[in-house]
C-alpha positions in Angstrom: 117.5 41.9 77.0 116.4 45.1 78.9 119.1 48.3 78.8 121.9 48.0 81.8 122.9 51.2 83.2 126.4 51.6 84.4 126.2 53.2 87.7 129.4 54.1 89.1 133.3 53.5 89.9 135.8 52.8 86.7 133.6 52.4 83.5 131.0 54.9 84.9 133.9 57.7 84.5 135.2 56.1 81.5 131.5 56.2 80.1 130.9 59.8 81.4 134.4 61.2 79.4 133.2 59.6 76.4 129.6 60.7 76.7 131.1 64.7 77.3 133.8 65.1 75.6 135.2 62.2 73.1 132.0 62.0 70.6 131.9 66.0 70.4 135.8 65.8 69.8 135.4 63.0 67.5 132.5 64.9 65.5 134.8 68.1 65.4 138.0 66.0 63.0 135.5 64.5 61.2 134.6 68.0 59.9 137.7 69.0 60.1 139.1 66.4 57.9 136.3 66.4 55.6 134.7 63.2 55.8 131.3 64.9 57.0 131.7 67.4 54.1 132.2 64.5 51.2 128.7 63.7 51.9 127.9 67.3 51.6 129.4 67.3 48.3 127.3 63.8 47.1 124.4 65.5 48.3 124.7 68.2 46.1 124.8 70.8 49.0 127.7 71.9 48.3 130.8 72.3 46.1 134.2 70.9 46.6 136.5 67.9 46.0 136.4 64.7 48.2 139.2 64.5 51.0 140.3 61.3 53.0 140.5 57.6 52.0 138.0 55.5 50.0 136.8 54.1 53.0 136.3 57.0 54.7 132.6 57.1 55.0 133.1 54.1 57.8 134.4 56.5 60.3 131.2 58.7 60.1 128.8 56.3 60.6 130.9 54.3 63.7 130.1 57.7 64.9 127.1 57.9 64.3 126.4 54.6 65.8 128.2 55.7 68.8 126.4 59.1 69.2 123.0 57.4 68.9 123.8 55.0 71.9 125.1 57.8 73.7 122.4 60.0 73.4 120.0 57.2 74.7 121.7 57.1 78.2 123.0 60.6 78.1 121.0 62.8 77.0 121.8 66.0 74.8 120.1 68.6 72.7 123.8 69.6 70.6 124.2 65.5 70.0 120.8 65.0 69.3 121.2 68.0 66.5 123.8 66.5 65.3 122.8 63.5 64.9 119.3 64.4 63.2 120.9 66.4 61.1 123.7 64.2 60.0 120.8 61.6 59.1 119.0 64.2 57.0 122.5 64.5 54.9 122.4 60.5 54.2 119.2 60.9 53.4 119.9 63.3 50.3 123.5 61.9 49.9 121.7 58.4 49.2 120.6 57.2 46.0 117.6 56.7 45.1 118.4 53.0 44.6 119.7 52.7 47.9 123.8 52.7 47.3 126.0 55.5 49.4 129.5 55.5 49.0 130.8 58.9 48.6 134.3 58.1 47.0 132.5 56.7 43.7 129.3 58.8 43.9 131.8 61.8 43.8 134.2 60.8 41.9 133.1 57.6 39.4 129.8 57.9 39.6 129.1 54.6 36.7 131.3 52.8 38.7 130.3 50.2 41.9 131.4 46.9 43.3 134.7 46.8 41.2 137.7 46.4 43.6 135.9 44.7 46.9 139.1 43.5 47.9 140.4 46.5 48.7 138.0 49.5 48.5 135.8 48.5 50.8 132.3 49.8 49.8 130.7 46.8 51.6 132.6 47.6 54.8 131.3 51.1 54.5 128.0 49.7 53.9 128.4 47.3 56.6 128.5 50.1 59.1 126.0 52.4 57.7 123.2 49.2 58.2 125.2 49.0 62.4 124.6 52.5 62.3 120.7 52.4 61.4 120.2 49.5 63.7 121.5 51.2 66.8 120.2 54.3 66.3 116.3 52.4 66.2 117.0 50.4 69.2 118.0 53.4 70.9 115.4 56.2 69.5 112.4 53.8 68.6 112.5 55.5 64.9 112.9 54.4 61.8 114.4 57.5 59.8 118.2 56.1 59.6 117.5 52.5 59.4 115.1 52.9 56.6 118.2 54.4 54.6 120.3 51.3 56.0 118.0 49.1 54.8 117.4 50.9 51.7 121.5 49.6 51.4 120.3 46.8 52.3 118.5 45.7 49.7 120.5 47.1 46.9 123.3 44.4 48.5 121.1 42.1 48.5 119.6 42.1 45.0 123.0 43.1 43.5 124.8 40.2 45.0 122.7 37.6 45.1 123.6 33.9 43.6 126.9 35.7 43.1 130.4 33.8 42.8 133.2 34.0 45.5 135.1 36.6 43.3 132.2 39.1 45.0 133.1 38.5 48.4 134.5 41.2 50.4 138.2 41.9 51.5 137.6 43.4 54.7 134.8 42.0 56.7 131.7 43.6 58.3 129.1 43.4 56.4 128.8 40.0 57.1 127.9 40.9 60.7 125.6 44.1 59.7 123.5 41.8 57.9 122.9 39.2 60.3 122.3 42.3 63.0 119.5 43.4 60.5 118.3 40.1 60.5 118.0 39.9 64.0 115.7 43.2 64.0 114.0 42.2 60.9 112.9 39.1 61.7 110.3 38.3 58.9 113.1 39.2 56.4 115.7 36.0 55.7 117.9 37.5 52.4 120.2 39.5 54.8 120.8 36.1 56.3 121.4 34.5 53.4 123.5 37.2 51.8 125.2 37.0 54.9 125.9 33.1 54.9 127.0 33.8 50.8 129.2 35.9 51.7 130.7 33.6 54.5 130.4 30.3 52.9 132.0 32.1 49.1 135.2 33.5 51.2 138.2 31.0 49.9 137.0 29.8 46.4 138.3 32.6 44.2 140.4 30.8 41.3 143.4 32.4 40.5 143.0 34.7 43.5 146.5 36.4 43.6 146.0 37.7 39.6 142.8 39.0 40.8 144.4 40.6 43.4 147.3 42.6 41.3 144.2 43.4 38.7 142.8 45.3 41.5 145.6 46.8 42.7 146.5 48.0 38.9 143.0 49.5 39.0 142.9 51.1 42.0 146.4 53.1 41.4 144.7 54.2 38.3 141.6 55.1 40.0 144.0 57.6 42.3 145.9 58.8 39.6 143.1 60.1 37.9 141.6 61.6 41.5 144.4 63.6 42.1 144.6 64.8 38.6 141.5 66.4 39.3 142.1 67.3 42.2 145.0 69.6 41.4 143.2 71.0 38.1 140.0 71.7 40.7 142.6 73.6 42.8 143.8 75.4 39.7 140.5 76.6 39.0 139.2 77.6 42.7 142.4 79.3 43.4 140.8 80.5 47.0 139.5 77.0 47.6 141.0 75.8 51.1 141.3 72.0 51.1 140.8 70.0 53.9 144.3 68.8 55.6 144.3 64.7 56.7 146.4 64.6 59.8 149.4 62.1 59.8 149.3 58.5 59.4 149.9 56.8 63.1 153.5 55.5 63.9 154.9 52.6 64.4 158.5 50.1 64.0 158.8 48.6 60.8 159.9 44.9 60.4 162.6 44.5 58.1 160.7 42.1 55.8 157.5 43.6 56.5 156.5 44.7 52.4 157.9 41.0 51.4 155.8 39.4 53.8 152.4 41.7 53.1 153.1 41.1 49.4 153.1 37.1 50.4 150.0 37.3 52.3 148.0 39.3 49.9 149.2 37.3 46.7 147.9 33.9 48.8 144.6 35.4 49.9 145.5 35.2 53.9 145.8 38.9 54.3 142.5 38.5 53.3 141.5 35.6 54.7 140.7 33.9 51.1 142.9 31.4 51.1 140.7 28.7 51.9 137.0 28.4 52.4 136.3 29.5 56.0 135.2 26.2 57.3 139.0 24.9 57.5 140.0 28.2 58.5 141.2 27.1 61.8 144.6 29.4 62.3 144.2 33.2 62.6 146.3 35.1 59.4 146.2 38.0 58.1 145.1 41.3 58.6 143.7 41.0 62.7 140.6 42.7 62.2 139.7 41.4 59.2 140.4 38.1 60.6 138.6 38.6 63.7 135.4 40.3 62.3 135.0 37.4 59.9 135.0 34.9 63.2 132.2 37.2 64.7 130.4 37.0 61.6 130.9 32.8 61.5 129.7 32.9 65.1 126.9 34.5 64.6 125.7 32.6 61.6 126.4 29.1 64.0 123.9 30.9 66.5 121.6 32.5 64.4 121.3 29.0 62.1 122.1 26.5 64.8 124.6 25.1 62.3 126.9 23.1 65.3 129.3 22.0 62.7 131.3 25.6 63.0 131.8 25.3 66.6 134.6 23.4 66.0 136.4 25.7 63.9 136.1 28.4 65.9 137.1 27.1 68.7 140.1 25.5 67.4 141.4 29.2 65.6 140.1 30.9 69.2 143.0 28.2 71.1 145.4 28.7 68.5 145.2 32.8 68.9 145.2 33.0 72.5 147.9 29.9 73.2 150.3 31.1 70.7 149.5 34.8 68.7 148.2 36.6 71.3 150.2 39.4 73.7 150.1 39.3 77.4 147.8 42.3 77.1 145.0 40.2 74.7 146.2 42.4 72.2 146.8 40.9 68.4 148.4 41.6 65.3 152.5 41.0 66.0 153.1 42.4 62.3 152.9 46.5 61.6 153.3 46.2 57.7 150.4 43.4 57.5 148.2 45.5 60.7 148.2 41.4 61.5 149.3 38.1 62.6 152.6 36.7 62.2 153.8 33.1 62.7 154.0 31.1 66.0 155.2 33.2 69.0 156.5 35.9 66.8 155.5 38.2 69.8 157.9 40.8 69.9 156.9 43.9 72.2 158.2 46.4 70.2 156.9 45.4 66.3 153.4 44.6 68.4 150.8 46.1 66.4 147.9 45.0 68.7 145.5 47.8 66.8 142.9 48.7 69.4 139.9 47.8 66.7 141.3 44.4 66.9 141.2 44.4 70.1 137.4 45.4 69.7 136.9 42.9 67.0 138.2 40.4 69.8 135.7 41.8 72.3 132.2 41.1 69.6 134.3 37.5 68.8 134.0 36.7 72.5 131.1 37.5 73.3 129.0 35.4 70.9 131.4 32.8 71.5 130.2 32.7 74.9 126.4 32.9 74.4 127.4 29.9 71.2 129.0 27.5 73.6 128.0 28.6 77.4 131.9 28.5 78.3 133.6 31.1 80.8 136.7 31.7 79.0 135.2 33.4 76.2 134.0 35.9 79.2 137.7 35.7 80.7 139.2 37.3 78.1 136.6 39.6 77.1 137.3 41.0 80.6 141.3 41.0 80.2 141.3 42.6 76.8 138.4 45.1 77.9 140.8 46.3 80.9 144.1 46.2 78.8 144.5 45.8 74.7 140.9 48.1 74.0 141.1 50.6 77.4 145.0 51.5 76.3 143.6 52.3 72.7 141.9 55.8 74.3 143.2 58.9 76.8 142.1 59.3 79.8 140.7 63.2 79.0 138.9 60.9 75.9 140.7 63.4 73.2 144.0 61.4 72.2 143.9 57.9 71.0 146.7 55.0 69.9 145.8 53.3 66.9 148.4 50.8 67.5 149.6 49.3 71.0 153.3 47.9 71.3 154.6 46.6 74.8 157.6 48.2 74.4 157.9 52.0 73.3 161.6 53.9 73.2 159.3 57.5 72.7 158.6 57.2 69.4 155.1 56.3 69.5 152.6 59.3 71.3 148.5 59.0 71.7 147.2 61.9 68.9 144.1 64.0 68.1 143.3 62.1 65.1 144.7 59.8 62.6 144.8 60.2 58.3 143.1 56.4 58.9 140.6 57.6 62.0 138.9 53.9 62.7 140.1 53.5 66.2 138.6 56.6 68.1 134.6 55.6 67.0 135.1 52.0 67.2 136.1 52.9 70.7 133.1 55.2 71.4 130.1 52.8 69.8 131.9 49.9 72.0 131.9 51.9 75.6 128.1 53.2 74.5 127.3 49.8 74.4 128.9 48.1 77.2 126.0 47.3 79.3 125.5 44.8 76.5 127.7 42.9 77.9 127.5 42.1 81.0 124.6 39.7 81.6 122.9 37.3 79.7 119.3 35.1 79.6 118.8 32.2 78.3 116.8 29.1 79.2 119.8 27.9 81.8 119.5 30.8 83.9 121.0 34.0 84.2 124.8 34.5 83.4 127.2 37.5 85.3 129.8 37.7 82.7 131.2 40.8 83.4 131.9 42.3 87.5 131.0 46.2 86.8 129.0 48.3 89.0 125.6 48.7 87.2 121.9 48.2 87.6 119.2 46.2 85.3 115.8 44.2 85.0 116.2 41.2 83.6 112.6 39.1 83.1 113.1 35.1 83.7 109.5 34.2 84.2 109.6 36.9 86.7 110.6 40.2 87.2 114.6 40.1 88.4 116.4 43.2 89.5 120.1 42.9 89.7 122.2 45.2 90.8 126.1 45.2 90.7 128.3 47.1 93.6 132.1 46.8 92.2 135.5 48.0 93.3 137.4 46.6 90.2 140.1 46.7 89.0 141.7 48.3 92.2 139.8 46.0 94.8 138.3 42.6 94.6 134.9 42.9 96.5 131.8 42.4 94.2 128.8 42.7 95.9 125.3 41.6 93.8 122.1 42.1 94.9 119.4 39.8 93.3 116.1 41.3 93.7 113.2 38.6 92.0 109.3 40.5 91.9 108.7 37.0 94.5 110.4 34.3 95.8 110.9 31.8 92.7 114.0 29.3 91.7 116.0 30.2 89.1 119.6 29.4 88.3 122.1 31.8 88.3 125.7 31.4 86.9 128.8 33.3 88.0 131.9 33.9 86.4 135.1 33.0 88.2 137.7 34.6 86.5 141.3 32.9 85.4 143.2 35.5 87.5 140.9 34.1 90.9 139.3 30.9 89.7 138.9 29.1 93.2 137.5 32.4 95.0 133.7 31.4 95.9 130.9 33.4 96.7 129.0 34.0 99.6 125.5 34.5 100.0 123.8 36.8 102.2 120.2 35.9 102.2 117.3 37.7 103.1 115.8 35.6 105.9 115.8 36.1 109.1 119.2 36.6 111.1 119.5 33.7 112.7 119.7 31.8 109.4 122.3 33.9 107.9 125.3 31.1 108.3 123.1 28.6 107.3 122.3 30.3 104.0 126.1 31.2 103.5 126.7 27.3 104.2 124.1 26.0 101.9 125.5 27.8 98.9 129.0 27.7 99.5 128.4 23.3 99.5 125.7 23.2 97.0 126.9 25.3 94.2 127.8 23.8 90.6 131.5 24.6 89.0 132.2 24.6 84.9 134.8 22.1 84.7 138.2 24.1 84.0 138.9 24.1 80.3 142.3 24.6 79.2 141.7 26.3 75.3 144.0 23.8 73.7 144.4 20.0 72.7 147.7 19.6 74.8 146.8 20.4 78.7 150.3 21.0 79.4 151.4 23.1 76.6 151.9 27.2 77.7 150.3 29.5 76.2 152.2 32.0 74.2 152.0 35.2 76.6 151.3 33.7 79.8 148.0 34.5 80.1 145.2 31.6 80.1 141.8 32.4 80.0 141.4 28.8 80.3 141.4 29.1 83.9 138.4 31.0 84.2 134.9 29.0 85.0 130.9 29.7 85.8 129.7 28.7 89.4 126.2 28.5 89.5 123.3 28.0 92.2 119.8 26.9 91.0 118.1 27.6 93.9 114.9 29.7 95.2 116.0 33.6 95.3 114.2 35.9 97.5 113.7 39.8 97.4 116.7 41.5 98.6 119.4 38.4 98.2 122.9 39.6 98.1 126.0 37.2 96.6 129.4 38.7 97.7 133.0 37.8 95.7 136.6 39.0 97.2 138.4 38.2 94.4 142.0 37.7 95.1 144.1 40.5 93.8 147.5 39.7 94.3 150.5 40.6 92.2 151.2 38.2 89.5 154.5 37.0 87.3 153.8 35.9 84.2 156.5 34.0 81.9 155.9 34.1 78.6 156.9 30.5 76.4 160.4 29.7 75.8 159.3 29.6 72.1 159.0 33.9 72.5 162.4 34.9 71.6 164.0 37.6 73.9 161.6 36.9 77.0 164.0 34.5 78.9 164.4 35.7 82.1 161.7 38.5 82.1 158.1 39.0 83.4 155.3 40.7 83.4 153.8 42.0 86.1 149.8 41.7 86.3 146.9 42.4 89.6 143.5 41.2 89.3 142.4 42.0 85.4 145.1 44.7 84.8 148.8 44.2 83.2 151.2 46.5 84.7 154.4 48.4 83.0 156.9 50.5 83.7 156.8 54.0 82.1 160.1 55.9 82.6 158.2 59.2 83.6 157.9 57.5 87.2 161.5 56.1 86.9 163.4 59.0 85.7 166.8 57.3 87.1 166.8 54.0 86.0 166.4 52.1 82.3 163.8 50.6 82.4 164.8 48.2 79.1 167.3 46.7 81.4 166.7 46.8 84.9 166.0 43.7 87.4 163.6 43.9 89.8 163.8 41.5 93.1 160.7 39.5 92.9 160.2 39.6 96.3 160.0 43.2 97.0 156.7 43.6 94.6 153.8 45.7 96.2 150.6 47.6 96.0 149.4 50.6 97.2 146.7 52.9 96.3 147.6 56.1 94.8 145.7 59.0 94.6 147.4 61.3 93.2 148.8 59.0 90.2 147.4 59.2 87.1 143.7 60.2 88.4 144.1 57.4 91.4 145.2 54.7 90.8 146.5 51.2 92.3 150.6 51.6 91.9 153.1 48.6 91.9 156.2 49.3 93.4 159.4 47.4 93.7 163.2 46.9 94.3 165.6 46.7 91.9 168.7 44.8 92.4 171.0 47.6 92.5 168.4 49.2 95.1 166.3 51.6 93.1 162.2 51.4 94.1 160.2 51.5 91.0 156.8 52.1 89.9 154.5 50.4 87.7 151.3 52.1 86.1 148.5 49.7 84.9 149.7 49.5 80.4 146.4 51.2 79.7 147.8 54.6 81.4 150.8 54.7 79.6 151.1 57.2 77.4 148.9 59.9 79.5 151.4 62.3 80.2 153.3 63.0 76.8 155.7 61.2 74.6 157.5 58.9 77.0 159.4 55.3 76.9 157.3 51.9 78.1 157.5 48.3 79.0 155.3 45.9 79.8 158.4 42.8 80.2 160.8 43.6 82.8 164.2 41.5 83.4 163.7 39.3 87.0 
């Protein structure tokens, strides 16, 4: 697939912040916090103690991933410095067998692969190989991913034949290694080790004493850490550690260390509670969860093994119809960071992590190249715009790490986190975007996403396409298809849930006189996906309102000439959405969504109201363009039934302006 450039409008600026300003401010608290020194210190460069969490290493190379795309599309001599330089620092932090993970070469350095539940040294891995891959698709050289494959193959050779005791507890390797794979072609162990790891998840005997084993280790492990660290202190006296900002905020359920202690002691938290081929309903930890779909999606593809369709389309329904928030966010449980039962969706315990929300974004979209089906596109789209945008500021500096729908000013976006895995997740996904938003196979071309961008895609031919779009404020999509010759070729559209009977027209390229005729033609000779409702019961609700269900692909296989243009006006009219009677506390309320965007109320706009218990008159909601709101933006307003006009800000702005109350459900 050839690069897509994002030319302009909403994700151009969005792009351009995080281009400019959010990986240099991102590079500056890793320093700061001392994750780029710890692999100063295992490189020998330096003295010092190691700062942050085991995991740690993670953060730096999401950056690095990010800054590599980045630097691809935008050019710059301080990233590109950074970046070569930070590879150099691998390179002499590595070991010469190919293992880098700073917290045992520092501080157990005869110790690997003892607590993979928890510790995570094949997630750290995991990125390291995401890191290596990116940064050779988007340099052409082979410095950082021949220390990512060095890792690699240690994994490989140390793991291989293993039992499911050496599976990891938070997926991602699973993933890097099928991704290595992919670039690698001639090489079939990171597949395998891959598929191990998979197909081992959920066969551990006696799981839950492993589990406290670990835990017993670990504590002792960070006893004897900050033992050492206080007698280093005592001996550097003028030795200035490094300071971990706060850990991020949130509302804590009432049973919430009962019900992680449950979930951990049975293997869901870490999804090894059964093997992952009857894993069919999403627990645990959310991003866990979700990466390890990813990873089972891409081994279907990448093996052609049909028999996990199925399973994940079953655990895909069951998320979306009855553990998923109106905003696609996930997680409804703070002290798990994951799912809880059956519309337990309460706004204000919401977790909705915005690397869940990412995880959710890589699920769906090899979901959609696995099966062909629009939906998986639909609510790529919805959480793209809502659960992932909200997770970043708009100056790209201040980040939420968790999302709620409801917010009494106790929650606030922040510099930086003591557990930092949101703000690079977020930068290596909007580096990538472009990614996203076509794909080629032998059915034709597919538009999955509507954002204004340019590319070359080659079906037989030479095809330029180019992408005019006023989302989210406006509905008109214009796309000009622009073949080397005249040639016939399928092309698929996506109709998304929020406009699915909205057809396109075609302008063609003939002569005037048959510009109606053309418009005709493909407006009554077109192709529509059936509808598919994501559930086994057609009439049941899903949990937040929100189907992606609705969504389809329209397609025309016809012959496409040189300057074609296809033209959508999407309907973008206000929305209420109900959420399930099952949702306790959402009787009588709505939420209020236009086009891809959920809307909320902030109380900054609505200094004299409450917002928690207000009632707006459902036929006073309307839309206006702002331009002095929040950057520009499109406003909802309405009447209350006392006679107070509100406003409603789309739920990823919230937040923007300083600490502040939120809600996305409003009494109606």
């Amino acid at each position: 697939m050839a690069s897509t450039k994002i030319t302009a409008g909403f994700w151009h600026d969005r792009l351009e912040v995080n281009a400019h300003k959010a990986i240099f401010h991102q590079w500056d608290q890793l320093e700061a916090s001392g994750c780029i020194e710890n692999f100063r210190i295992a490189a020998g460069e330096v003295e010092g103690f190691r700062e942050g969490w085991f995991f740690s290493d993670s953060d730096a190379y999401k950056w690095l991933e990010a800054a590599s795309r980045i630097n691809a599309s935008h050019p710059n001599s301080r990233l590109a410095s950074l970046i070569d330089n930070f590879i150099s620092l691998l390179a002499k932090a590595q070991m010469p067998d190919g293992y880098l993970y700073t917290y045992n070469q520092i501080n157990f350095p005869e110790v690997r692969w003892q607590n993979l539940q928890i510790e995570h040294e094949l997630y750290c891995h995991g990125h390291l190989i995401e890191a290596g891959i990116s940064h050779f698709i988007a340099s052409g050289r082979s410095d950082l991913i021949d220390i990512a494959g060095r890792a690699a193959d240690r994994i490989v050779e140390d793991f291989r034949d293993k039992g499911p005791e050496f599976t990891p507890g938070h997926e991602e390797i699973e993933i890097a290694l099928m991704h290595l794979h992919q670039v690698i072609e001639a090489d079939t162990a990171y597949l395998e080790t891959a598929r191990q790891f998979l197909e081992q998840r959920g066969r551990t005997t006696g799981f839950a004493m492993s589990i406290i084993q670990q835990n017993s280790r670990v504590a002792q492990r960070y006893k004897i850490v900050k033992h050492r660290k206080r007698e280093y202190l005592a001996a550097h006296p003028d030795f200035k550690p490094y300071q971990l900002p706060p850990g991020n905020v949130t509302r804590k359920h009432p049973l919430a260390k009962l019900r992680w202690f449950a979930s951990a002691l049975s293997g869901k938290y870490f999804q090894q509670h059964t093997p992952v081929r009857k894993q069919t309903v999403p627990v645990g930890h959310s991003v866990r969860f979700v990466y390890l779909e990813t990873a089972l999606a891409l081994l279907a593809r990448e093996t052609e093994d049909n028999s996990l369709v199925p399973v994940l389309e079953k655990a895909w329904e069951h998320m979306v119809m009855r553990r998923m928030y109106v905003t696609g966010g996930i997680g409804s449980l703070p002290g798990l960071e994951g799912f809880g039962n059956d519309y337990e969706l309460d706004p204000e315990y919401a977790y909705g992590e915005t690397c869940a929300a990412l995880a959710c974004l890589f699920w769906n979209w090899e979901m959609v190249q696995l099966t062909g089906k629009a939906k998986y596109s639909d609510l790529f789209e919805w959480q793209l715009y809502n659960a992932a945008a909200v997770g970043v500021s708009l100056d790209g500096l201040t980040y939420f790490y968790n999302n709620p729908l409801s917010c009494r000013g106790d929650i606030t976006r922040k510099a930086w986190y003591a557990i930092p895995c949101c703000p690079s997740n977020l930068s290596r996904t909007w580096a990538d975007l472009g990614k996203y938003i076509f794909s080629l196979n032998d059915d034709g071309i597919f538009i999955h996403q509507y954002i204004s961008c340019e590319t070359i895609l080659h079906a037989s031919i030479p095809v330029n396409i180019r992408i005019e779009s006023e989302l989210p404020w406006n509905g008109k999509i214009l796309i000009h298809v622009d073949p080397a010759e005249k040639k016939k070729m399928k092309l698929s559209f996506r109709l998304p849930s929020w406009s699915p009977d909205t057809l396109p027209v075609l302008h063609g390229s003939e002569h005037s006189q048959k510009h109606n005729k053309d418009e005709l033609q493909f407006s009554q000779g077109i192709e529509l996906e059936d509808r598919v409702v994501p559930i086994r019961n057609a009439h049941e609700q899903p949990a937040s309102g929100f189907n992606p269900g609705e969504s389809r692909f329209v397609s025309s296989d016809r012959s496409w000439s040189p300057e074609d243009r296809i033209e959508f006006n999407f309907d973008m009219s206000i929305k209420m959405r109900h959420a399930h009677p099952k949702v306790k506390g959402h009787q009588s309320k709505v939420t209020l969504t236009r086009g891809p965007l959920v809307y909320c109320l902030e109380n900054i706009d609505n200094p004299n109201v409450d917002i928690f218990s207000l009632v707006i008159e459902t036929s006073s909601v309307r839309s206006e363009f702002d331009k002095t709101l929040l950057g520009g933006i499109v406003k909802i307003e309405a009447e209350t039934k006392d006679g107070h006009t509100i406003t409603f800000i789309p739920y990823h702005l919230w937040g923007n302006r300083g600490c502040s109350q939120m809600t996305v459900w409003v009494k109606a």
